[in-house]
N, C-alpha and C positions, 0 to 999 in steps of 0.2 A: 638663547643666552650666548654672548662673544667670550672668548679666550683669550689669555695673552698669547702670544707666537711662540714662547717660551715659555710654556707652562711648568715643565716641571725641571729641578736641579739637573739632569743628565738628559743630551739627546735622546740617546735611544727611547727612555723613557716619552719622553716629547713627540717623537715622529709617534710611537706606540700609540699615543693617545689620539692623534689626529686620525690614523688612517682610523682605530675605532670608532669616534667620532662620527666619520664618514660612512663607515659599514654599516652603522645604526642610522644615519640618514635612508644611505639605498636600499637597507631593509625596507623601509617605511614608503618608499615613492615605485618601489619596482610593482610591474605588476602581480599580480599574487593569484591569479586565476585558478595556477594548475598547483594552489596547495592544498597538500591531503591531509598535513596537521597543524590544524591554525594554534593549539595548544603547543606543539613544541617550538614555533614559531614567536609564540607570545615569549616564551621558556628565553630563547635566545634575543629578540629586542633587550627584556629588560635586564639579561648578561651584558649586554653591551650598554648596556644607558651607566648601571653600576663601574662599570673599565673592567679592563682586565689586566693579565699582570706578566704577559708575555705573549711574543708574534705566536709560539705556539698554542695558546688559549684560543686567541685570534682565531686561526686557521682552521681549529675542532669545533669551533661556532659557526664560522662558513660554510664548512661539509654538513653541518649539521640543517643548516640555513637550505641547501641546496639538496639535500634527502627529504625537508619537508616541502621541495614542492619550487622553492625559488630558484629555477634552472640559469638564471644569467647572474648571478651575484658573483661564480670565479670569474669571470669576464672583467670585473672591475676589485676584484681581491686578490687573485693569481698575480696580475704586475703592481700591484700594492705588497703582495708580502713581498717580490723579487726586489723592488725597489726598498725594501727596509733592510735587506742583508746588503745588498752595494751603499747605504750611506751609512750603515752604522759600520761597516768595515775601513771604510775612508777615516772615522772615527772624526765627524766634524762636532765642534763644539757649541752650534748657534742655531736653529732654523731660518735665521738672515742667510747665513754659507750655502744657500742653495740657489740657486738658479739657473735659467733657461737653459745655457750651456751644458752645464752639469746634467742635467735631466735628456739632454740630448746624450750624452757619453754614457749615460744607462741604459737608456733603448737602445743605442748600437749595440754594446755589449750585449745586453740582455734578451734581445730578438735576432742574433745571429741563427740564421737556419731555419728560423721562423717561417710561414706563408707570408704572403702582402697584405691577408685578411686577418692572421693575430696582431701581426704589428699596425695594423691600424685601431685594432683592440686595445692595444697598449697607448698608443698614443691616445686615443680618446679619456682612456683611464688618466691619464695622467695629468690631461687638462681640465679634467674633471674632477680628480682629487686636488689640486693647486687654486681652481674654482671654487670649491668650497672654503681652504683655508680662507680667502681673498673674504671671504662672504663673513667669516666665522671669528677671525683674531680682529683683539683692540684689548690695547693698555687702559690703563686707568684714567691717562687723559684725554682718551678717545684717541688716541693714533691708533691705526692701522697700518698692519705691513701689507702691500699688495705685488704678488707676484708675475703676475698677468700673462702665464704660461701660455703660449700658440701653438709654438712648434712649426710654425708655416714651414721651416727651411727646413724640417728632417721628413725627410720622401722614405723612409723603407728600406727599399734597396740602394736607392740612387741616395748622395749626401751624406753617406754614412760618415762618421768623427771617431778618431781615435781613441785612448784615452788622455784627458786631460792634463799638462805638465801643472805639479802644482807652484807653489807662490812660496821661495825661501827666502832668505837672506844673504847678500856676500858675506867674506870678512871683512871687506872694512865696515860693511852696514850692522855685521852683528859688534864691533867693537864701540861703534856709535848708538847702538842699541842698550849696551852695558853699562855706559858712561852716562846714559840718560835714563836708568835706570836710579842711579846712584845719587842723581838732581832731583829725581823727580818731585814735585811735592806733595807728597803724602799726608794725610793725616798721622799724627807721633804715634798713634793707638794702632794702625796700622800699616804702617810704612815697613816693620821689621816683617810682617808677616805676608804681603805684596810682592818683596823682593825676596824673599825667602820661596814662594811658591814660583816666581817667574822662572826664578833660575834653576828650579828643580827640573820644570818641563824642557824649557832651553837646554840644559845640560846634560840630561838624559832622554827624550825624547816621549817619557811619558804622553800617553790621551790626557786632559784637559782632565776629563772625569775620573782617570785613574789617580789621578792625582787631586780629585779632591774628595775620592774616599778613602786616602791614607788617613793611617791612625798613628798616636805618637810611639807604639809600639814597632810599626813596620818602619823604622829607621834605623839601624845596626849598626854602632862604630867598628872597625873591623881596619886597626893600624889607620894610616891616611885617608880613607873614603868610608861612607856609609853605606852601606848596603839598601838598598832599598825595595823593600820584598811590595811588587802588584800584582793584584786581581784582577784581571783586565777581562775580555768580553766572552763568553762563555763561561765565566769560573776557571779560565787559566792562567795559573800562576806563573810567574816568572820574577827574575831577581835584574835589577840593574844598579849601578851602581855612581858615587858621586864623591869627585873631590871635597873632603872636610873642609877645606880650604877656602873654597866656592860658599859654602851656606852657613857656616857655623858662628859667625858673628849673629845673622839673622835667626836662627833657630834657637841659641840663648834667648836673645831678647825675647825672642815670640812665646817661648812656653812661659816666660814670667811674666805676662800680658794674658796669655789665653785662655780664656774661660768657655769652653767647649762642651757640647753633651757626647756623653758615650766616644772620648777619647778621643775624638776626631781632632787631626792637627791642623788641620782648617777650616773655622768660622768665623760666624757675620759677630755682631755683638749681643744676638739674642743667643747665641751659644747655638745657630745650626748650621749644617754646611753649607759653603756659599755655592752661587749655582755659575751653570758654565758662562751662561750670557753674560753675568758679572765681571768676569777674570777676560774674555775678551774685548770687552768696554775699556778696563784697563790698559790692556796690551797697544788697543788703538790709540790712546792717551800718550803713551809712551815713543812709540811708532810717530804718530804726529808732531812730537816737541822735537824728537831727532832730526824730524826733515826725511822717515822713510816713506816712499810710499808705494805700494804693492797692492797688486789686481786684490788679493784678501788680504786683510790687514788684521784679521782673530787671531786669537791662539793658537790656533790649531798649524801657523803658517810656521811657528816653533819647534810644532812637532818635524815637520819638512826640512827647515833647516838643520836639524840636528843630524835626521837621515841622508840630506845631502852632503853634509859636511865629512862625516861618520863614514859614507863610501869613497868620496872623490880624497882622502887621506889614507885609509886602509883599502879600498879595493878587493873590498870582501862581500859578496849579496847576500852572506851566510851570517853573517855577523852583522848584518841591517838586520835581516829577517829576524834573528833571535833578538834583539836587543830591542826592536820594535813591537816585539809580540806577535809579527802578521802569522797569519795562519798559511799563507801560502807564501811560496818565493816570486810567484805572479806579482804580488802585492807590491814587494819590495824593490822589482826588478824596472819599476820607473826612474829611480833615480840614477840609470845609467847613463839614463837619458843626457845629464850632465857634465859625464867623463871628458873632459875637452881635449884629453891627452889621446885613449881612443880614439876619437873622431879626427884626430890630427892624424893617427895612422892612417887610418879607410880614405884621408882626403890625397893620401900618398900612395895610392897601392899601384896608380897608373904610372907611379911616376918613372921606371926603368923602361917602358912600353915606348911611351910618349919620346923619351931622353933618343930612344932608335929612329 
C-alpha cells in the first residue's frame, strides 16, 4: 500500500510514520536466524504495522526488536532516530523540504568522531530509508515524489559540509511579499483567515505547526499586541508576541467565518486543522505572483526571515533563541552568519598592518 509524502497534518508526525513504516519493512527482510523469541518478535512487527505515537515508542520497539535476536536492526535505526531529532529541530514544514544537500549537513554533523565504518553505516541507512520513501509515497493522482538520495559526493572524512545557510528574505522582498499578500486572490471564505495565519508566522517567527495548533484561546490582547502563548516541540511553552495592528482586521473577520472543532483558530471547511503541506503551497503562491524566488520557497523560509531580521536589528543571539524557542544557542547562532556589519570589521582587521 503507497502513502502520500505528507501523510499526516505536522511533520514530525510524518517523518514518525515513515521511519516506522521502514522499521516494520526491515524487520520483515533482515535475517532472523539468531532469533530466540520469535513471539516477541511477532509482539513488535505488529506494534509497528498498528504506528506508534512517538520516536521514543519507536526506539523501546528497536531494543526490543534487537534483545529478541535481530542484532543489525540499530544499524539502520540508531541514524534513523539521529536523523528525526536534526529535522524536526530545523522545524521544516513539508517532507518536499528535504534533500540531498540537507541529508549530507546531517551526516557531517551527526558522524563527527565517528569510524569510516559507522559513517558508512549511516550513509547506507540513509539511502536506504530515502529508497524506500521513493518506492512507498503517491497521491491520489498517482504522483509520486522521488528523492533519489546517493550521496556519491559525501566520502566520511574527506567532503565534509557545513551547516546549511538557510533561504530568508530581504526587506525590500519582504515588503513585496506583504503587498502581495494584500492582492492575492483568495477565496472571500478564506482570504481573511490566509492572511491572518501568514502574518502571524511572518511576524513572529512561529513553526508552521505551532501555529496551526493555536486555539482562539491562546491569543491575549495585552494594550497594542497580542500575546501569543505556544506549545511548541517537547511540550515547551513559551510566549511571543504581535502587533494588534498587524492582524486584527483579519482575525475579526475570521472568528465570524470560522467554524472549527475543538476551538482551533485554524481550519479547512470541514472544521479540522489544516495541515503544513497546505500553508506552504500557499506561501509558494504568493512568493510566485511577487516575483520572489528562493532556493526554498515553504513556509518555513518565514520562519528564517523573521530570525534573520530579528538579529541583524537587535543583535542579540539571546533574544533569537528565546523568541524562536530553539533549545540550544547552537541553533540560533546561524543567523550570524548574516551580520554584514560584522564581517565589514574581520574584512578590516589587517587594515593598520597593511597601511605600514
Amino acid at each position: 500500500m503507497r502513502y502520500p509524502l505528507d501523510c499526516e497534518a505536522r511533520f514530525d508526525r510524518t517523518l514518525l510514520f515513515w521511519i516506522s513504516r521502514y522499521m516494520h519493512s526491515k524487520l520483515n527482510s533482515l535475517s532472523n536466524r539468531q532469533v530466540k523469541d520469535p513471539e516477541a518478535l511477532a509482539r513488535i512487527i505488529g506494534s509497528l504495522r498498528r504506528g506508534v505515537d512517538s520516536i521514543e515508542s519507536l526506539s523501546r520497539l528497536a531494543k526490543e526488536a534487537r534483545n529478541a535476536g535481530l542484532i543489525g536492526i540499530n544499524t539502520y535505526f540508531k541514524p534513523l532516530e539521529k536523523l528525526y531529532g536534526y529535522l524536526t529541530e530545523l522545524g521544516l514544514a513539508s517532507m518536499r523540504e528535504i534533500d540531498e544537500e540537507l541529508v549530507s549537513d546531517f551526516l557531517a554533523s551527526a558522524t563527527a568522531g565517528l569510524s569510516d565504518a559507522t559513517k558508512k553505516n549511516y550513509r547506507i541507512a540513509m539511502i536506504n530509508f530515502f529508497g524506500y520513501i521513493d518506492k512507498q509515497n503517491a497521491e491520489e493522482d498517482g504522483r509520486t515524489h522521488h528523492y533519489g538520495i546517493e550521496l556519491k559526493n559525501w566520502g566520511g572524512l574527506a567532503g565534509k559540509r557545513g551547516t546549511k545557510l538557510p533561504s530568508y528574505m530581504q526587506e525590500s522582498e519582504v515588503e513585496r511579499f506583504l503587498e502581495t499578500i494584500e492582492t492575492y486572490p483568495f477565496r472571500a471564505d478564506v482570504a481573511a483567515r490566509n492572511r491572518l495565519l501568514i502574518k502571524l508566522i511572518l511576524f513572529t517567527g512561529i513553526r508552521v505547526g505551532e501555529a496551526l495548533q493555536l486555539k482562539t484561546k491562546d491569543l491575549i490582547p495585552d494594550g497594542d499586541v497580542y500575546l501569543v502563548r505556544i506549545v511548541g516541540k517537547g511540550n515547551k511553552a513559551r510566549v511571543v508576541m504581535i502587533r494588534r495592528s498587524h492582524i486584527k482586521p483579519y482575525l475579526t473577520e475570521w472568528l465570524s467565518l470560522r467554524r472549527c472543532e475543538s476551538d482551533w483558530l485554524f481550519c479547512n471547511k470541514k472544521g479540522t486543522p489544516l495541515t503544513q503541506a497546505y500553508v506552504s503551497r500557499i506561501v509558494e503562491k504568493i512568493l510566485m505572483q511577487a516575483g520572489i524566488r528562493k532556493e526554498k520557497n515553504g513556509a518555513h523560509m518565514l520562519r528564517h526571515t523573521f530570525a534573520t531580521m530579528l538579529y541583524l536589528k537587535k543583535k542579540d543571539l539571546v533574544l533569537v533563541q528565546e523568541a524562536l524557542g530553539h533549545a540550544s544557542l547552537d541553533t540560533s547562532r546561524i543567523y550570524t552568519h548574516f551580520d554584514k556589519e560584522r564581517l565589514r570589521e574581520a574584512a578590516g582587521v589587517m587594515d593598520e598592518i597593511a597601511k605600514k
